[in-house]
Every structure is written in structure tokens, then in C-alpha cells.
Backbone as ProteinMPNN parsed JSONL, in Angstrom:
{"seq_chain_A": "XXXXXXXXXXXXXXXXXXXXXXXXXXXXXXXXXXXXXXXXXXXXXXXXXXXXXXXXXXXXXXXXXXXXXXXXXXXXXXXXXXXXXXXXXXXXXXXXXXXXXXXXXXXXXXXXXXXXXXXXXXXXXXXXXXXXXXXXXXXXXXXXXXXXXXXX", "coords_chain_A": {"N_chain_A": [[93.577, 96.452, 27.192], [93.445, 96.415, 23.479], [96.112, 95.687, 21.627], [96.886, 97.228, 18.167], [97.805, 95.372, 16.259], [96.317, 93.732, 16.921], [93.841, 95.015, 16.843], [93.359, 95.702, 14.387], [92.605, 92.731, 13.467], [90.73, 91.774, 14.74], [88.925, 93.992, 13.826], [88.491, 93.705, 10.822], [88.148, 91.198, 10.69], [85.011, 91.646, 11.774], [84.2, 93.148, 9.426], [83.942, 91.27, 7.739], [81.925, 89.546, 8.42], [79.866, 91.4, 8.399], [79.458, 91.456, 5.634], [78.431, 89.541, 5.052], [76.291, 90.257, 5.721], [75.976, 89.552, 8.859], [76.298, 90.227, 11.934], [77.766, 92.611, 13.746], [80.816, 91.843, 16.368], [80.731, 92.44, 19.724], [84.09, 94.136, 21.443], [85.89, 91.582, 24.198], [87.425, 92.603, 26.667], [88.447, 90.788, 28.64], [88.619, 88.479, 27.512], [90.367, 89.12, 25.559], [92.497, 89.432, 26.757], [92.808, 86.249, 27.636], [93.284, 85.583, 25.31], [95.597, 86.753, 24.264], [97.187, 85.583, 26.091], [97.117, 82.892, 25.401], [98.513, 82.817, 23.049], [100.922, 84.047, 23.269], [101.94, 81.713, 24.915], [101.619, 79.735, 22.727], [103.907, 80.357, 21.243], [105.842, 80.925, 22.601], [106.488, 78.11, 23.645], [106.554, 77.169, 20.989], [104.252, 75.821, 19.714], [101.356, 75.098, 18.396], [97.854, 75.54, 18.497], [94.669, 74.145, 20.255], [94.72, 73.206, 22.475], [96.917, 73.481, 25.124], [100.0, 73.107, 26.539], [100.191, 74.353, 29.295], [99.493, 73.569, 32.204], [96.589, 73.582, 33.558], [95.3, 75.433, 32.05], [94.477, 74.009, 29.89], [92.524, 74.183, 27.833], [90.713, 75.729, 25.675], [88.557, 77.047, 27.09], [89.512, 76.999, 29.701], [91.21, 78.572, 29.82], [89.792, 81.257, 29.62], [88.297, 81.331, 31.65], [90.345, 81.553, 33.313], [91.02, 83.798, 32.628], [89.043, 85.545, 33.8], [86.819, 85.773, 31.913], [83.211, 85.833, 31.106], [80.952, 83.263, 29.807], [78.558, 81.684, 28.04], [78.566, 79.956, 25.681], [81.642, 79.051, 23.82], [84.237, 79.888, 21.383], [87.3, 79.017, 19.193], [89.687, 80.675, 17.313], [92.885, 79.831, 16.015], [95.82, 80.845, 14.909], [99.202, 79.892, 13.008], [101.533, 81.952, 11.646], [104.084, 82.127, 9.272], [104.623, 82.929, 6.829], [106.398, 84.964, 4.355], [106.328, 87.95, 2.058], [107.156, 88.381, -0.898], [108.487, 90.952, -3.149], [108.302, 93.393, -5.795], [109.739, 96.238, -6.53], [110.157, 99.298, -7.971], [112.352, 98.217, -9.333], [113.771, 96.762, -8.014], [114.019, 93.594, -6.252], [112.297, 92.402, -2.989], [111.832, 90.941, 0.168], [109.375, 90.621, 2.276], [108.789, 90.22, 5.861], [105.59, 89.015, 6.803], [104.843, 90.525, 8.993], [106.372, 92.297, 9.046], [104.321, 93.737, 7.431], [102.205, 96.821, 7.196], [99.194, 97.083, 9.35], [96.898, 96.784, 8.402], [97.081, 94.768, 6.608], [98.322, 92.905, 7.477], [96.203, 92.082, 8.757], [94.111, 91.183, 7.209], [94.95, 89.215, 5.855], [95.622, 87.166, 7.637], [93.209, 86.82, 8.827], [92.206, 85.902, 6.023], [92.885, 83.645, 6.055], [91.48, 82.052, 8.475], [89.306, 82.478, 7.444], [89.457, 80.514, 5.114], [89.607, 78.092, 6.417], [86.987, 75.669, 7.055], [86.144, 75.264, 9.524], [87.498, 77.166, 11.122], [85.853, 79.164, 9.78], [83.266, 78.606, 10.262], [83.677, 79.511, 12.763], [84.089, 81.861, 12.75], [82.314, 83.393, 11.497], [79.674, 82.181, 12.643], [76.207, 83.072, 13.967], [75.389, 82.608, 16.544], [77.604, 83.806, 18.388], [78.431, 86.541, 20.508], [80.178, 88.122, 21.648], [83.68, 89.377, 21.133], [87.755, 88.593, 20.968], [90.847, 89.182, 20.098], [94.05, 87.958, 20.457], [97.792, 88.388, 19.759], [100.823, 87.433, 19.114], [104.468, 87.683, 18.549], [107.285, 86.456, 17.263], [110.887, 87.298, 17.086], [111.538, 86.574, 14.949], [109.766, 87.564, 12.944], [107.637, 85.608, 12.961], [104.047, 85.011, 13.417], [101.841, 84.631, 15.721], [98.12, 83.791, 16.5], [95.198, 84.336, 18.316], [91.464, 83.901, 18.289], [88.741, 84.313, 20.065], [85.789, 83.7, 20.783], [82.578, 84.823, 22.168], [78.951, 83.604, 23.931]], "CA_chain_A": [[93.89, 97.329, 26.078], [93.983, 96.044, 22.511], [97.428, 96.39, 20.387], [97.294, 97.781, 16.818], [97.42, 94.435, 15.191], [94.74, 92.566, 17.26], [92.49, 95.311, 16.914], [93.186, 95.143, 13.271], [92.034, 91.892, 13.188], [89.17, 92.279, 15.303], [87.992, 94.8, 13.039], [88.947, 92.953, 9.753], [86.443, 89.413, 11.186], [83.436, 92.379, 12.039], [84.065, 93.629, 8.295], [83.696, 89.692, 6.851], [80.715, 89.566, 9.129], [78.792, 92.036, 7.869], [79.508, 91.8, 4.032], [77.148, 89.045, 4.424], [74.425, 90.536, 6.672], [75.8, 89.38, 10.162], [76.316, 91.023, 13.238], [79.249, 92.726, 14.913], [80.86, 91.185, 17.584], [81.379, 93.101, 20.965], [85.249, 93.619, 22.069], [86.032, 91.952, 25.479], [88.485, 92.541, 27.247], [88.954, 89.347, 29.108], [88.848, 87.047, 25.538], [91.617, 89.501, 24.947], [93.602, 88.8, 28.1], [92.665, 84.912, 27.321], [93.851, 85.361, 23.473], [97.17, 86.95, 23.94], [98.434, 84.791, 26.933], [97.762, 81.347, 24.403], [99.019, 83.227, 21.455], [102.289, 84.002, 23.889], [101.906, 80.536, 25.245], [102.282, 79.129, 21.505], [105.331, 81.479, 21.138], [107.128, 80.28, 23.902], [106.592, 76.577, 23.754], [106.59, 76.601, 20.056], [103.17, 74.878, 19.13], [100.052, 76.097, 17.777], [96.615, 74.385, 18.872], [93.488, 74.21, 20.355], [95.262, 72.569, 23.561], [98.011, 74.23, 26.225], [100.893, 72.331, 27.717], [100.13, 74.578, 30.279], [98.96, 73.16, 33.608], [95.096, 74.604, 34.153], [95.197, 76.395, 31.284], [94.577, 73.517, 28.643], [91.427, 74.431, 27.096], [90.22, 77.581, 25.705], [87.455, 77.316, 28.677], [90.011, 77.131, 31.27], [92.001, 80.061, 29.579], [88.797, 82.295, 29.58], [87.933, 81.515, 32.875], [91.351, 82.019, 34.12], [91.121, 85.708, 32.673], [87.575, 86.409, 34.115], [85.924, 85.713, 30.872], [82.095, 84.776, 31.755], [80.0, 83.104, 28.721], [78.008, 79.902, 28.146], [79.213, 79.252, 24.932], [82.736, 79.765, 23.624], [84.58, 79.366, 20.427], [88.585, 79.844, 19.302], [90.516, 80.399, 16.634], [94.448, 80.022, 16.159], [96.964, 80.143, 13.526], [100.452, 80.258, 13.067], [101.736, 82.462, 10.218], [105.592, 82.949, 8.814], [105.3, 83.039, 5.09], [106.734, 85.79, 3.373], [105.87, 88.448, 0.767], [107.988, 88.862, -2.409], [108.007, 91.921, -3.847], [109.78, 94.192, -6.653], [110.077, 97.928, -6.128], [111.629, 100.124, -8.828], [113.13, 96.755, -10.329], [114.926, 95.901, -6.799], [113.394, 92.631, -5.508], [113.34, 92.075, -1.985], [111.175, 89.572, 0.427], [109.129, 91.025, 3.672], [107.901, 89.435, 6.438], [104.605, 89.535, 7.116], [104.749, 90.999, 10.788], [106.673, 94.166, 8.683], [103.63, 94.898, 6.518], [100.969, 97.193, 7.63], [98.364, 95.799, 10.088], [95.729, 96.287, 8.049], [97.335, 93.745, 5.096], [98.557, 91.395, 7.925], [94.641, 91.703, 8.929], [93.634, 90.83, 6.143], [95.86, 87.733, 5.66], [95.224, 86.169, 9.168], [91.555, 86.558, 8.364], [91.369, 84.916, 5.27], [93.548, 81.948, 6.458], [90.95, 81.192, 9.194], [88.061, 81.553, 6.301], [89.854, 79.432, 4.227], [89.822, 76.25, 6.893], [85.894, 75.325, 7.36], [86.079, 74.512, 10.994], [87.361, 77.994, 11.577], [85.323, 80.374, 8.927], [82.054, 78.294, 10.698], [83.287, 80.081, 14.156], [84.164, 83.215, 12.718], [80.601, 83.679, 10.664], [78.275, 82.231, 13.563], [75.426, 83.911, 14.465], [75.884, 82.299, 18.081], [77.88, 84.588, 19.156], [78.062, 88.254, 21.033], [81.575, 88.79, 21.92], [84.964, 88.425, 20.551], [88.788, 88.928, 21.133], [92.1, 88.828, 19.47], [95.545, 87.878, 21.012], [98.856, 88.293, 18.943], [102.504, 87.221, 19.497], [105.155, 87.278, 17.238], [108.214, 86.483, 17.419], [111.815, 87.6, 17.13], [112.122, 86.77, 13.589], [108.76, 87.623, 12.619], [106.646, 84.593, 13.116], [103.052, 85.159, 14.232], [100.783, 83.352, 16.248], [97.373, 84.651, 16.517], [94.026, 83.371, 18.752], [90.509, 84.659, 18.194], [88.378, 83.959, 20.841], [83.767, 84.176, 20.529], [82.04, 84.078, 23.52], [78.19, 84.368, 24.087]], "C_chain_A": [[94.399, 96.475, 24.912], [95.46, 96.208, 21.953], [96.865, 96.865, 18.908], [96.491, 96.474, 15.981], [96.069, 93.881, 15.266], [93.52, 93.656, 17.064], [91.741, 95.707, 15.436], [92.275, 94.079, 12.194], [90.951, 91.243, 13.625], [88.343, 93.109, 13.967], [87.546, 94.551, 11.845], [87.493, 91.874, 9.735], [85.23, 90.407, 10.973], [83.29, 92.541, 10.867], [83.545, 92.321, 7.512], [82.197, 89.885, 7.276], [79.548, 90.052, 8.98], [78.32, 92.319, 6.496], [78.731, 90.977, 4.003], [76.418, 88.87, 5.347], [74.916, 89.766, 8.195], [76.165, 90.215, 10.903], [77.806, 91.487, 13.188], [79.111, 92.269, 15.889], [81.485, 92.511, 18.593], [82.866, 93.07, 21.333], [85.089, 93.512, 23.366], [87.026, 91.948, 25.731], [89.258, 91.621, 28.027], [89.048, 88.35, 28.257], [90.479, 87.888, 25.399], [92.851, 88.975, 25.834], [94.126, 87.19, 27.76], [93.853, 84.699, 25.942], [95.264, 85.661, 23.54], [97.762, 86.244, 24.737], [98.58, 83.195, 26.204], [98.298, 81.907, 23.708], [100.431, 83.407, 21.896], [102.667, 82.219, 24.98], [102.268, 79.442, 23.83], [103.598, 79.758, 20.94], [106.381, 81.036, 21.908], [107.225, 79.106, 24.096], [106.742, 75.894, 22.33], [105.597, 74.913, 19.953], [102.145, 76.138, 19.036], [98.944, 75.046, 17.627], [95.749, 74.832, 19.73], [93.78, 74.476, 22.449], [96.803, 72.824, 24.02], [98.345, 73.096, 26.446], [100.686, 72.892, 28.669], [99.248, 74.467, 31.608], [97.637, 74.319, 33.641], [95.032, 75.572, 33.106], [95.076, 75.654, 29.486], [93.951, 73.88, 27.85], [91.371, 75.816, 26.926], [89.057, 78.109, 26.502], [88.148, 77.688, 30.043], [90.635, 78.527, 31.261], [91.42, 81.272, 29.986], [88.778, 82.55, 30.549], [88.718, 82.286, 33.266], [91.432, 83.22, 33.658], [89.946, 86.538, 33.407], [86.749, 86.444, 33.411], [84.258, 85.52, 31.528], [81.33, 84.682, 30.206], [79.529, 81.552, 28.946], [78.37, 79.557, 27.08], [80.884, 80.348, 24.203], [83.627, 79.175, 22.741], [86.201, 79.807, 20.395], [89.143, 79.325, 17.971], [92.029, 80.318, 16.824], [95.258, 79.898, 14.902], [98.284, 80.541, 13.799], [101.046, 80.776, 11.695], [103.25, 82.89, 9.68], [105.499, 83.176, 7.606], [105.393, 84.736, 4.926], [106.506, 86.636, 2.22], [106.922, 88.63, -0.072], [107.36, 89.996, -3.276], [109.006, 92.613, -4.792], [109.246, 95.49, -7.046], [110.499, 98.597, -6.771], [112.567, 99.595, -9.188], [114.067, 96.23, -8.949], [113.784, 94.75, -6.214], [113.524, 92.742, -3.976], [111.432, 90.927, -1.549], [110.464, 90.722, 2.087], [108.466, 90.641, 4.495], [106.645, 90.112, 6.831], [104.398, 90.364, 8.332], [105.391, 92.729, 10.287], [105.887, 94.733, 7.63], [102.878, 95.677, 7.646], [99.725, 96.601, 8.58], [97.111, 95.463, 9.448], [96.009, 95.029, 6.855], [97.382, 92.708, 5.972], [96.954, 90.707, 8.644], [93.903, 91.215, 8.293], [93.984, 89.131, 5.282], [95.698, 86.71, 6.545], [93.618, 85.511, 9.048], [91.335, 85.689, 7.578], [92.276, 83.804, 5.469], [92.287, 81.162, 7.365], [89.841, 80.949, 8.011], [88.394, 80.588, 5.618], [89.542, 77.911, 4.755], [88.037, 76.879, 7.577], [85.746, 75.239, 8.785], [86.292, 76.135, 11.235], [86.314, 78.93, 10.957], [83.559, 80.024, 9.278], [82.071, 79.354, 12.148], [83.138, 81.446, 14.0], [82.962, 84.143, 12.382], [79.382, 83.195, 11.795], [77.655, 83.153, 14.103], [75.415, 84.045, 15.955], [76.517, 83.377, 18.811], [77.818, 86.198, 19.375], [79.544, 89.273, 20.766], [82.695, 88.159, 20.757], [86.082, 89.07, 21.104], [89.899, 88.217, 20.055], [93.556, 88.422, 20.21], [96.869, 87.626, 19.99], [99.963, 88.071, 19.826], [102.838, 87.099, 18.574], [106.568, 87.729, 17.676], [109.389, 87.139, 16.912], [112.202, 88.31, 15.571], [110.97, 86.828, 12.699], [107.166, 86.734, 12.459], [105.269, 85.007, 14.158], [102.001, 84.535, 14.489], [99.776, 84.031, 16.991], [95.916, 83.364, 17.365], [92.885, 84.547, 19.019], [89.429, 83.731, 19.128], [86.849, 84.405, 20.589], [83.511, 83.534, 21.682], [80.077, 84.479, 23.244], [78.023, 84.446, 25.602]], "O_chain_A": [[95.46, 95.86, 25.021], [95.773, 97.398, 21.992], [95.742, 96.366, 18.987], [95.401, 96.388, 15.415], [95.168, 93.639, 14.462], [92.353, 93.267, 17.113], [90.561, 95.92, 15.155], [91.698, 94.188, 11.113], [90.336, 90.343, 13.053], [87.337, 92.735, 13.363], [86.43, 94.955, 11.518], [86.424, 91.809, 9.128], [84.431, 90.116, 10.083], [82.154, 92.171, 10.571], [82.688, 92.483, 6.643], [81.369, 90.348, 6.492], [78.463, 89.535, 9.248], [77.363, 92.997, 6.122], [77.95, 91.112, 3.062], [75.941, 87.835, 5.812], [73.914, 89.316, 8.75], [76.437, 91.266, 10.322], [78.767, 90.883, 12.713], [78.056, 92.095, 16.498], [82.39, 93.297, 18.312], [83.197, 91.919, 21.616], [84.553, 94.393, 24.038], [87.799, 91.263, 25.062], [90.487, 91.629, 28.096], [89.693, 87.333, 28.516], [91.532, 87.29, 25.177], [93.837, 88.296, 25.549], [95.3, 86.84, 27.638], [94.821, 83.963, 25.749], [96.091, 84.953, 22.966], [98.939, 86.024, 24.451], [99.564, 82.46, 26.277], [99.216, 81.116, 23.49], [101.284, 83.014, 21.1], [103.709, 81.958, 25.582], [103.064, 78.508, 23.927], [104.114, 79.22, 19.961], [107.582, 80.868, 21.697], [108.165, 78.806, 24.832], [106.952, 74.692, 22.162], [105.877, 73.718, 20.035], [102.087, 77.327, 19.348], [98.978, 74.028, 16.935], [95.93, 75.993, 20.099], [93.374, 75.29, 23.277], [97.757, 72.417, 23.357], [97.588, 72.133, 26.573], [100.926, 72.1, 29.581], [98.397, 75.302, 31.912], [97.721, 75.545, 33.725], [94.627, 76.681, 33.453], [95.338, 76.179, 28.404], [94.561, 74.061, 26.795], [91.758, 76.754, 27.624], [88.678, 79.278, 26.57], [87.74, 78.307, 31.025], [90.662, 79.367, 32.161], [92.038, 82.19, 30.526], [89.088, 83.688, 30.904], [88.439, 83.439, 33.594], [92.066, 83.943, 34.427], [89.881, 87.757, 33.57], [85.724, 87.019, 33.775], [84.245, 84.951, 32.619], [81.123, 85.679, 29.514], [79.927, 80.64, 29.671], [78.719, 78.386, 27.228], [81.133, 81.551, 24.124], [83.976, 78.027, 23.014], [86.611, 80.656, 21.188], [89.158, 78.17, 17.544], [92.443, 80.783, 17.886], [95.273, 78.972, 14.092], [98.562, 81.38, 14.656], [101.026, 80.038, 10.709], [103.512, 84.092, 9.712], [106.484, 83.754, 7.147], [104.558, 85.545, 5.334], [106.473, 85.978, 1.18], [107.77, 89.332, 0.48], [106.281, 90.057, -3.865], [110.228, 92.505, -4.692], [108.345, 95.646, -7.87], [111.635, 98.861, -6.377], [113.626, 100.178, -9.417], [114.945, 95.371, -9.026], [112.719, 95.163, -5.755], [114.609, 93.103, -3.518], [110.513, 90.487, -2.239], [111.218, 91.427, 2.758], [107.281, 90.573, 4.169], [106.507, 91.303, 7.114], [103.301, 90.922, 8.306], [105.131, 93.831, 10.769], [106.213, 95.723, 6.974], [102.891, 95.299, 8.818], [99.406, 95.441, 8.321], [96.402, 94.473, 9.63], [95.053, 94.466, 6.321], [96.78, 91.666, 5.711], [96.626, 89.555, 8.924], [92.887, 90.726, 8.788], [93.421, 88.362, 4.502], [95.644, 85.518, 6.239], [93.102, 84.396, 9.127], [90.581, 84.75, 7.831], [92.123, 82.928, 4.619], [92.03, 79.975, 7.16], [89.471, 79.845, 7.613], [87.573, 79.683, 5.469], [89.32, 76.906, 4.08], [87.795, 77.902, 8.218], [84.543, 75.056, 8.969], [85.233, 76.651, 11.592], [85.8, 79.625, 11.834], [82.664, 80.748, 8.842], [81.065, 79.884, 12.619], [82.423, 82.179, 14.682], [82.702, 85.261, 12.827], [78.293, 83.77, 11.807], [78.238, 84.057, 14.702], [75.425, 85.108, 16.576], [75.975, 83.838, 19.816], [77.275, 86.973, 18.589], [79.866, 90.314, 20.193], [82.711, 87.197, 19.989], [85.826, 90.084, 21.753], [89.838, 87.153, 19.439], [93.994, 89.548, 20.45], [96.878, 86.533, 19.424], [100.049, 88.424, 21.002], [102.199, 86.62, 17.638], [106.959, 88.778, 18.188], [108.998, 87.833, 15.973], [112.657, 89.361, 15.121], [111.064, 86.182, 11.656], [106.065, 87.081, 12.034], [105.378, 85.253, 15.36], [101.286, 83.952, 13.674], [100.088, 84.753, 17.938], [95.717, 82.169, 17.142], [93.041, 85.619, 19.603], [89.318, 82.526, 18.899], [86.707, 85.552, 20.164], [83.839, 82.447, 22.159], [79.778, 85.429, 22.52], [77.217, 85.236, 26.094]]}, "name": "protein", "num_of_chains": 1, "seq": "XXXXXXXXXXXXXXXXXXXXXXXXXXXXXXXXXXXXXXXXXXXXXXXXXXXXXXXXXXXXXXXXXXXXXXXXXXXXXXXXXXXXXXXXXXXXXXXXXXXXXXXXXXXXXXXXXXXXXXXXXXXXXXXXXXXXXXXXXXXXXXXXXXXXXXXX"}
């Protein structure tokens, strides 16, 4: 079962995807399993990467597996996101973290961070793939750490 945000940002990637003529991707449910235990794996060890400290679970191949994933090829995004919005309201300033906007804005923000870096906005736009998943964590004080997972 998706959350809110991730399915946000699931839905957000399919919308990029098709503004210029590609496919939707399938949700699975085991990318998702995969996606949220690194995304709570970078949360709890404080890092954000490609590559787990955790024993059998370095790669985003071993991750998949280890949820039941099955594909022959398999791609991943990740980011880590704290910045802050500044805003002013009826002349009162204030500051809000991203994790307390809306999911569709913080969908929208996660997204275009991965388009922005080439390496990811190649995995997110391939034709290659079928499937996809999201995994979110976020921490305490609003910090969020996000992994998008393409399988075919």
C-alpha cells in the first residue's frame, strides 16, 4: 500500500512522462516495499546514495530482490530534501518545511530535483522501462529522503 506522498510522486514522474509523449509506468508493489525500506535506511543511518551500509541489501538489485521484486533491468532514484519555503501571508512572514506543504507541491519539488540532475531525469524519462515505485521517509524535523525505483 502506497502513502499519500509516494503516490504523489508516482503520479507527478507519469505526468512528466507523458507531457512528452512517453508511457506510464505500472505501480509495483514490491519497488515500493524496496523504495521505502532504503529511503528509511537513509533516515536512520543518515546518508543518501545509490549504496546501503546495510549487509545484503547494498545495491538497489539486492534491495528489489530482497522485497520479491522480479525484473531484468532496474533503475533508482534518491534524493535527500530539507530546504525550506519562505513565505509572506497577510504581511506575516514565516518559513515552512517542505514535508508541511501539500503533497502535491512536495511532488512536484522532488520531481523536478531528479530532472534537474541528468543521470537521474535519463532514468525517470526512459522508454526502457514498465514499472515503477516510490519510497518516502522523513524525518522528525522534516527532512525527506525519497527513492524511485524502474523496473522492466
Amino acid at each position: 500500500m502506497c502513502l499519500p506522498l509516494e503516490a504523489a510522486v508516482y503520479r507527478r514522474s507519469n505526468l512528466v512522462r507523458r507531457e512528452v509523449g512517453g508511457h506510464a509506468l505500472e505501480w509495483d508493489d514490491k519497488l515500493c516495499d524496496a523504495a521505502r525500506r532504503h529511503s528509511v535506511a537513509m533516515r536512520d543511518h543518515a546518508f543518501c546514495g545509490h549504496h546501503s551500509p546495510l549487509r545484503g541489501l547494498e545495491t538497489p538489485a539486492a534491495r528489489a530482490m530482497a522485497s520479491g521484486a522480479r525484473f531484468t533491468g532496474l533503475g533508482e532514484n534518491v534524493l535527500f530534501y530539507e530546504r525550506a519555503l519562505s513565505l509572506r501571508i497577510a504581511g506575516v512572514a514565516m518559513t515552512l518545511r517542505a514535508s508541511c506543504l501539500p503533497g502535491t507541491i512536495v511532488a512536484r519539488i522532488l520531481v523536478n530535483q531528479w530532472l534537474d540532475s541528468p543521470g537521474h531525469r535519463a532514468n525517470l524519462m526512459s522508454v526502457n522501462w514498465a514499472r515503477s515505485a516510490v519510497g518516502i521517509a522523513i524525518t522528525t524535523n522534516g527532512r525527506i529522503y525519497a527513492t524511485q525505483l524502474f523496473a522492466n
